[in-house]
N, CA, C and O of each residue as an XYZ file, in Angstrom:
604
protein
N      83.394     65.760    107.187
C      84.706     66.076    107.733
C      85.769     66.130    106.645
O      86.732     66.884    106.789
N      85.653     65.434    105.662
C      86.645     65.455    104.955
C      86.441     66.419    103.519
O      87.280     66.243    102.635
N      85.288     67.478    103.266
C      85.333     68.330    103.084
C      85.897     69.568    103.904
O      86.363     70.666    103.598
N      85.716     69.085    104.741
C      86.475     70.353    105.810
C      87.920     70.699    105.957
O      88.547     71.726    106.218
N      88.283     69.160    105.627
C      90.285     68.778    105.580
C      90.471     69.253    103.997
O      91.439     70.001    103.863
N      89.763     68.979    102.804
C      89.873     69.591    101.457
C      89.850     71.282    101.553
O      90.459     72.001    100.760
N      89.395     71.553    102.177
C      89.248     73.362    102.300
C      90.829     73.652    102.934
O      91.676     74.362    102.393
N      90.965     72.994    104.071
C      92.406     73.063    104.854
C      93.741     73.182    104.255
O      94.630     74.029    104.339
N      93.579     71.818    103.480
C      94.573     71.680    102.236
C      95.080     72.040    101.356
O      96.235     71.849    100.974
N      93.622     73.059    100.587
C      93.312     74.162     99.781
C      93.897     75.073    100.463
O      95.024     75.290    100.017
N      93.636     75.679    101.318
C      94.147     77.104    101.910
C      95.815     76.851    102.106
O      96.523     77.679    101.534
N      96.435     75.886    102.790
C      97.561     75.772    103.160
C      98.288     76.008    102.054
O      99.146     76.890    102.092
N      98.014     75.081    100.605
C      98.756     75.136     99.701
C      98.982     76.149     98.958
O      99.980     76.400     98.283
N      97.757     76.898     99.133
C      97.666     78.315     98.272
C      98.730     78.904     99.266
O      99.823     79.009     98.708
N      98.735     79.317    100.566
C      99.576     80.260    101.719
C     100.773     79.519    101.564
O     101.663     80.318    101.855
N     101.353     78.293    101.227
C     102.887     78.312    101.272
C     103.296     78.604     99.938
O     104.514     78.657     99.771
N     102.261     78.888     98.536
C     102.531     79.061     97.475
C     102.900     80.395     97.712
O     104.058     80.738     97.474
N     101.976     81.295     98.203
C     101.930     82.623     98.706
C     103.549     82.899     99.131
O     104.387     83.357     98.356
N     103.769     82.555    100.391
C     104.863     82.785    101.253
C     106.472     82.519    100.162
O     107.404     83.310    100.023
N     106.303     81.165     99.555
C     107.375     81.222     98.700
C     107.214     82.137     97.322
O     108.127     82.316     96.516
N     106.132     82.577     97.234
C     106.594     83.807     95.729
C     107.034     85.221     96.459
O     107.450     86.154     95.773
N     106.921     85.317     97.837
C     107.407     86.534     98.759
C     108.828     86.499     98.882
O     109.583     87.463     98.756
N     109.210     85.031     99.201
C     110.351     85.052     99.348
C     111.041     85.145     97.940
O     111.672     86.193     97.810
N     111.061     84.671     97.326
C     111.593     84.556     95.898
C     111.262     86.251     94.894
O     112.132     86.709     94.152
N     110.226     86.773     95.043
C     110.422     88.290     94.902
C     111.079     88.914     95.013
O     111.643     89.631     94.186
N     111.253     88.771     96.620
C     111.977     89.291     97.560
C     113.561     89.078     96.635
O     114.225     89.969     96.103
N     113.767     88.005     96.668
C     115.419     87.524     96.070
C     115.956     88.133     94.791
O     117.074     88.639     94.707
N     114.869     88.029     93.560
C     114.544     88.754     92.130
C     114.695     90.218     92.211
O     115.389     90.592     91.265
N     114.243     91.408     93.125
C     114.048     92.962     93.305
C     114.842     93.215     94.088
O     115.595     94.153     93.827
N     114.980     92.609     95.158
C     116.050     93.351     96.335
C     117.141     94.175     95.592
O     117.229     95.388     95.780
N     117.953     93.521     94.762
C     119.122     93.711     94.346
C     118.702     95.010     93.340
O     119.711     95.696     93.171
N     117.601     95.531     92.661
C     117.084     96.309     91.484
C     116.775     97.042     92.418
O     117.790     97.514     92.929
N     115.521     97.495     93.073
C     115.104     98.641     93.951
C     115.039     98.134     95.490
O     114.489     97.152     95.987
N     116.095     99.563     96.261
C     116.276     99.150     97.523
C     115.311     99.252     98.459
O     115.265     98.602     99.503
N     114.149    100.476     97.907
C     112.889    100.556     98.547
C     112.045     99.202     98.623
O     111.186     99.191     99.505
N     112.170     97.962     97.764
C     111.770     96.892     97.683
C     111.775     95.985     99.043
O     112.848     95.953     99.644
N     110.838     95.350     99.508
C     110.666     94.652    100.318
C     109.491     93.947    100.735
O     108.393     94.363    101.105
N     109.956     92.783    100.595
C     108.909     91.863    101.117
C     109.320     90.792    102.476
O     108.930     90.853    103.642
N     109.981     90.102    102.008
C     110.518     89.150    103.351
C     110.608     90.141    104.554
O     109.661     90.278    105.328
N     111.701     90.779    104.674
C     111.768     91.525    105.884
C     110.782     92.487    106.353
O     111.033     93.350    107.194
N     109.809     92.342    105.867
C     108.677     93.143    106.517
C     107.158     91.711    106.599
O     106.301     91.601    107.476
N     107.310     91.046    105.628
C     106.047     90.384    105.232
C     105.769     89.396    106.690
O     104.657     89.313    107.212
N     106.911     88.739    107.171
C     106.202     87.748    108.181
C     105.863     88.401    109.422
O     105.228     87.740    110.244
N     106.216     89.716    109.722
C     106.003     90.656    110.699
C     104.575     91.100    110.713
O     103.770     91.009    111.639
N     104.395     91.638    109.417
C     103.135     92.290    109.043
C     102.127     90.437    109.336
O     101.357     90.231    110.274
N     102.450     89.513    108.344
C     101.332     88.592    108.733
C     100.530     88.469    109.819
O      99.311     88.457    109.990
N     102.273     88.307    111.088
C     101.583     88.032    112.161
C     100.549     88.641    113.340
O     100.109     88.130    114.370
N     100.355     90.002    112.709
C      99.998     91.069    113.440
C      98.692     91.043    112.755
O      97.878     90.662    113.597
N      98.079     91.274    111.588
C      97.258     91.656    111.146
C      95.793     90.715    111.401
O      94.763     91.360    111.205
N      95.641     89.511    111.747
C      94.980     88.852    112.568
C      94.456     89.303    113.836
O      93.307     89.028    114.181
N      95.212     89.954    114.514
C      94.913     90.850    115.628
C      93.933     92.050    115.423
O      92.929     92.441    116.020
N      94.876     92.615    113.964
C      94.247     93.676    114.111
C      92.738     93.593    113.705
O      91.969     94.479    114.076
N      92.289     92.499    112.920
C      90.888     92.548    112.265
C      90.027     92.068    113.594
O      88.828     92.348    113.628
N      90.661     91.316    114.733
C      89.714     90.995    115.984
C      89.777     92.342    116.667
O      89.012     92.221    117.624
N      90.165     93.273    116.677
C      90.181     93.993    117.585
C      89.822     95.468    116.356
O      89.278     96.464    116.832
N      89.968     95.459    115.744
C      89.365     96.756    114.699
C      88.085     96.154    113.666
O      87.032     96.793    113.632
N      88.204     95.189    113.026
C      87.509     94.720    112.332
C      87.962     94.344    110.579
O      88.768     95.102    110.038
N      87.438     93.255    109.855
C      88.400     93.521    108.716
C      88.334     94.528    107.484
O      89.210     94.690    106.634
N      86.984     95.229    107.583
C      87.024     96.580    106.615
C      88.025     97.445    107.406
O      88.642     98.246    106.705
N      88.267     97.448    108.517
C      88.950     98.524    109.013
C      90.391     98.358    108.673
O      91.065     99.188    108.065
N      90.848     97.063    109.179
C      92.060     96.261    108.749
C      92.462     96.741    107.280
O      93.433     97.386    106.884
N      91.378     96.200    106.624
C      92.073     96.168    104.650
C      92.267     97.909    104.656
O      93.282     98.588    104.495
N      91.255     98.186    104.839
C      91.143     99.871    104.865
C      92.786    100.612    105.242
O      93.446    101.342    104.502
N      93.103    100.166    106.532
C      94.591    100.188    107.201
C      95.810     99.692    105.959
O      96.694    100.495    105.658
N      95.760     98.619    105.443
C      96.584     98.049    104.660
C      96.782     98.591    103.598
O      97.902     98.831    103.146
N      95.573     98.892    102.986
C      95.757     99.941    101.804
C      96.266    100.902    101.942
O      97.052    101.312    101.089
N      95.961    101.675    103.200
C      96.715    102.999    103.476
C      98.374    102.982    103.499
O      99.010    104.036    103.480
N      98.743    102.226    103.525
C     100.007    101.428    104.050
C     101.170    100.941    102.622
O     102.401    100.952    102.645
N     100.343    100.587    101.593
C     100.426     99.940    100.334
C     101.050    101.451     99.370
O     100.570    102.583     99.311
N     102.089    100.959     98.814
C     102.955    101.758     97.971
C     102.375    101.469     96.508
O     102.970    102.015     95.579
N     101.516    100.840     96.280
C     101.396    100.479     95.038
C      99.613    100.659     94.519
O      98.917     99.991     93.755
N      99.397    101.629     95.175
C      97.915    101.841     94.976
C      98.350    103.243     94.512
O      99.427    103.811     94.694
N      97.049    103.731     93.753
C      96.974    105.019     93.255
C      95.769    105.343     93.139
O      95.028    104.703     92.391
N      95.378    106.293     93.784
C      93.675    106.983     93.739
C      93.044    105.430     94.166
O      92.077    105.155     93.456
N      93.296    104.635     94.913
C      92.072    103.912     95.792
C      92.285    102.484     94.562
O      91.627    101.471     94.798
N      93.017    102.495     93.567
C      93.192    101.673     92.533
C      94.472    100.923     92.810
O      95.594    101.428     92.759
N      94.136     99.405     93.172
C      95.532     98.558     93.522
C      96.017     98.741     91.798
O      95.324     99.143     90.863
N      97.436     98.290     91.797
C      98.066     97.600     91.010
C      98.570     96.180     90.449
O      98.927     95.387     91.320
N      98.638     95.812     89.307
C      98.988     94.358     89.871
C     100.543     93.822     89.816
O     100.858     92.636     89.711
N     101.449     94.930     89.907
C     102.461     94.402     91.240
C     102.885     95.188     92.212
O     103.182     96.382     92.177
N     102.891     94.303     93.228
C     103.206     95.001     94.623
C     104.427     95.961     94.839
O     105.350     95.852     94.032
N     104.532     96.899     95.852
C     105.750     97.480     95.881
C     106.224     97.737     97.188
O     107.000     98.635     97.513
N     105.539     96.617     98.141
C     105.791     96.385     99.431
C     105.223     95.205     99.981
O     104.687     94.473     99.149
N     105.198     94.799    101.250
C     104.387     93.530    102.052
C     102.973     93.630    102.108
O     102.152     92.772    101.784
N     102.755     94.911    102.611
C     101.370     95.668    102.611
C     100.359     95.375    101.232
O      99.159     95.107    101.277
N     101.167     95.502    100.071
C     100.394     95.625     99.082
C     100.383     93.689     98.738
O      99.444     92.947     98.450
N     101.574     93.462     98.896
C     101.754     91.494     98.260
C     100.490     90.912     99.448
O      99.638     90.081     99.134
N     100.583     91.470    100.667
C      98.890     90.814    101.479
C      98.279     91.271    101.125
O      97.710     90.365    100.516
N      97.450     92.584    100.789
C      96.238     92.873    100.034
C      95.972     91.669     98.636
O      94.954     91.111     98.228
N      96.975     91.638     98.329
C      97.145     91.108     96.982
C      96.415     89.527     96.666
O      95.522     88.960     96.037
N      97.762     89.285     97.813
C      96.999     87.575     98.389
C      95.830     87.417     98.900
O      95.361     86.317     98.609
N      94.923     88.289     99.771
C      94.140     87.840     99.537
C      92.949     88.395     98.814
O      91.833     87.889     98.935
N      93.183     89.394     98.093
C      92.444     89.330     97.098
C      92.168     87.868     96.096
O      91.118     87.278     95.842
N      93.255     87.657     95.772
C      93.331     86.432     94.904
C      92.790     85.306     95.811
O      91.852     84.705     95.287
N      93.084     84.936     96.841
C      91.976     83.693     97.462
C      90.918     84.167     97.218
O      90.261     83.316     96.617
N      90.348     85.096     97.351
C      88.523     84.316     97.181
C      88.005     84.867     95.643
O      86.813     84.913     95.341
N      89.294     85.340     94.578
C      88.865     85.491     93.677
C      89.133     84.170     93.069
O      88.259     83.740     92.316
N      90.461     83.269     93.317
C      90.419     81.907     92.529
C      89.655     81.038     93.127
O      89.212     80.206     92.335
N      89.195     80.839     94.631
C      88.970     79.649     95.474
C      87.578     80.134     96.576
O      86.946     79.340     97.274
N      87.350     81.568     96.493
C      86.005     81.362     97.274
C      85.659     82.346     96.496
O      85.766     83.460     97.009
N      85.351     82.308     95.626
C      84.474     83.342     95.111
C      82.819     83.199     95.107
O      81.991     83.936     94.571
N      82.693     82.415     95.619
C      80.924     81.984     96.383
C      80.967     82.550     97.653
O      79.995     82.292     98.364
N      81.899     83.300     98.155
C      81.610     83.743     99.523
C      81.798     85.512     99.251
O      81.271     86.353     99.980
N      82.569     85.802     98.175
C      82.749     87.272     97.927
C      83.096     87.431     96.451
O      84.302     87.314     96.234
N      82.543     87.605     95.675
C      82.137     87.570     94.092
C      82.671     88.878     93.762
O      82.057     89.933     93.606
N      84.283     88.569     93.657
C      84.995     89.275     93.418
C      86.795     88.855     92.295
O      87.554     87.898     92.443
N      86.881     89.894     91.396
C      87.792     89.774     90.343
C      89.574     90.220     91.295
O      89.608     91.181     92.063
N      90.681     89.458     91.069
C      91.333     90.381     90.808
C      91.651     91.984     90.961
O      92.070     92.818     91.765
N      91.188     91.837     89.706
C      91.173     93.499     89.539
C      90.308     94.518     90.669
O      90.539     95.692     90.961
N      89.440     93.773     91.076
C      88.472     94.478     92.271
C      89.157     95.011     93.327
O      90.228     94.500     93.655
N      88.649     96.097     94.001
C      89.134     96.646     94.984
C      88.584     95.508     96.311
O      87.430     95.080     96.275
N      89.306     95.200     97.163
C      88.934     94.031     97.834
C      88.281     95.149     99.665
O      87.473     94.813    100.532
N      88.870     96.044     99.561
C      88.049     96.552    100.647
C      86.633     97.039    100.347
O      85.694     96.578    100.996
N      86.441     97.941     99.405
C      84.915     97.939     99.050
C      83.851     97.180     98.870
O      82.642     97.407     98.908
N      84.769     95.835     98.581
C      83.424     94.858     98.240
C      83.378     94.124    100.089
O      82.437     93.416    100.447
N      84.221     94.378    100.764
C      84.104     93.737    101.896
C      82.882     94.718    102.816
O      81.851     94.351    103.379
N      83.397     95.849    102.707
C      82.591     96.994    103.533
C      80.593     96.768    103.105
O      79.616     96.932    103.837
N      80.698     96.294    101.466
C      79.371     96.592    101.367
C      78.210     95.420    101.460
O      77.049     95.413    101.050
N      79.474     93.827    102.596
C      79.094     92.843    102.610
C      77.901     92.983    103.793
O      78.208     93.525    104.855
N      76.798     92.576    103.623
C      75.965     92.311    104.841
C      76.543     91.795    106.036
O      77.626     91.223    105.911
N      75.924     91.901    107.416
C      76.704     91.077    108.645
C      77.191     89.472    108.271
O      78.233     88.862    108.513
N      76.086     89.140    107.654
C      75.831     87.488    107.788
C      77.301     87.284    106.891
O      78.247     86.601    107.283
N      77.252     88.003    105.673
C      78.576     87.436    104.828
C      79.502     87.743    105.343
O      80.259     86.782    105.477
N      79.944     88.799    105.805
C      80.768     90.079    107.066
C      81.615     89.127    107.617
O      82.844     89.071    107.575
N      80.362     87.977    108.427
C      81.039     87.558    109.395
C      82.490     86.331    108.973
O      83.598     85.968    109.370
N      81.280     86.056    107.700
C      81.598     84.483    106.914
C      83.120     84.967    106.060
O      83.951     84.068    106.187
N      83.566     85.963    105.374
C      84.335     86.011    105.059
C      85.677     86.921    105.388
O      86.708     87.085    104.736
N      85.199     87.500    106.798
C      86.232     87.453    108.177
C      86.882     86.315    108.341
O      88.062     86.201    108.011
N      86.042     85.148    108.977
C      86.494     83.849    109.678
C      87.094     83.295    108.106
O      87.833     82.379    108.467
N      87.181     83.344    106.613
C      87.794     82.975    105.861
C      89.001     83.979    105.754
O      90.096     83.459    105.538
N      88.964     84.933    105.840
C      90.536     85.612    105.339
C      91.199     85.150    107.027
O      92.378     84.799    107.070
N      90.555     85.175    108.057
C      91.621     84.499    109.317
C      92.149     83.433    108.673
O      93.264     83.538    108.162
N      91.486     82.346    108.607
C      91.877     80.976    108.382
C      93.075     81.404    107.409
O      94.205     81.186    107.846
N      92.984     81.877    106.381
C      93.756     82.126    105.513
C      95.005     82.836    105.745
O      95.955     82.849    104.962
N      94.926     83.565    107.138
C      95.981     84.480    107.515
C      96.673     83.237    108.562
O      97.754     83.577    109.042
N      96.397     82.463    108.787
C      96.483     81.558    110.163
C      97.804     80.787    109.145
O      98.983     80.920    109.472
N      97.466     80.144    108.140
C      98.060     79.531    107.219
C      99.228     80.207    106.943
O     100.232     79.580    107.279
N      99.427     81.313    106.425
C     100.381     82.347    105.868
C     101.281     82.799    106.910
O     102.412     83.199    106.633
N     100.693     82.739    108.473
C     101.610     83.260    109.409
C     102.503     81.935    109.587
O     103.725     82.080    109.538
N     101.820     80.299    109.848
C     102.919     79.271    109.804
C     103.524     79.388    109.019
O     104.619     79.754    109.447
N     103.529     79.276    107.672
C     104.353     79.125    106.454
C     105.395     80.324    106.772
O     106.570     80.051    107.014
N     104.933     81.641    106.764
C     105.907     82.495    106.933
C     107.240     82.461    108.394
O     108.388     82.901    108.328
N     106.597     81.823    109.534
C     107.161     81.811    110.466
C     108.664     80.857    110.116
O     109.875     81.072    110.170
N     107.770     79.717    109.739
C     108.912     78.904    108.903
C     110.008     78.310    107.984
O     110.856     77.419    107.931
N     109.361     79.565    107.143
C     110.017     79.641    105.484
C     110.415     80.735    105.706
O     111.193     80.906    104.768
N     110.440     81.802    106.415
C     111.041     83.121    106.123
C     112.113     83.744    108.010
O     113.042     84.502    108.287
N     111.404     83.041    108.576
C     111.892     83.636    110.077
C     113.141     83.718    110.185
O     113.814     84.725    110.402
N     113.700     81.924    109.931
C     114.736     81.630    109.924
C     116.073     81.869    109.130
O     117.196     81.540    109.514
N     115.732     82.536    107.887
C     116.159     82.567    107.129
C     116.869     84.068    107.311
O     116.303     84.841    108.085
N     118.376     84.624    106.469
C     118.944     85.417    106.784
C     118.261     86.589    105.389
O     118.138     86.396    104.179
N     117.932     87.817    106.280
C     117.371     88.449    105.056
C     118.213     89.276    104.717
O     118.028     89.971    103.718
């Protein structure tokens, strides 16, 4: 059990680390490019996209997000965002490249929908129920750290 609360802990801290470099982006660019946005789109987008991977699936989901993402070029992320779309691709790319990379053996730099699409069911399933958990985290933090707040 108390490996199970260490994973919890892990994820939370990474998602409010997450949520406050959105907001604080957000604060740094707003004022430089007006097309810029993260806060006012990011806790919207969080809370939805959970849905969408139960009811579409999450290759379909990332697949969606990318399409969505201002900061990709020819199927190639960037590494900085130039919307919400792209700062969640982003995030979780980086979880299971710093913290589960035993569940999806993946860089950074990797395209994070391809390596999901060419996961077998069994892993499919396993690192679905990890990017939820991970989205579950990011929607409190965001609800809290960003809802309230005047954007």
């Amino acid at each position: 059990m108390s490996s199970l609360k260490s994973i919890e802990n892990e994820r939370a801290k990474f998602a409010y680390k997450c949520v406050e470099d959105a907001k604080k982006a957000y604060k740094d660019k707003a004022q430089i490019d007006e097309e810029f946005y993260y806060t006012d789109k990011y806790d919207s987008y969080i809370s939805k996209v959970p849905m969408m991977i139960k009811v579409n699936g999450l290759g379909n989901t990332l697949a969606f997000i990318l399409s969505k993402s201002k900061g990709s070029k020819a199927g190639k992320k960037t590494d900085e965002p130039k919307n919400a779309y792209d700062l969640i691709y982003l995030q979780i790319t980086k979880w299971f490249a710093e913290y589960r990379s035993y569940l999806l053996n993946i860089k950074e730099t990797d395209d994070l929908v391809k390596k999901v699409i060419e996961l077998p069911s069994k892993e499919y399933k396993a690192v679905t129920f990890e990017v939820l958990s991970l989205l579950n985290w990011l929607k409190r933090f965001a609800d809290g750290l960003i809802e309230g707040e005047d954007k």
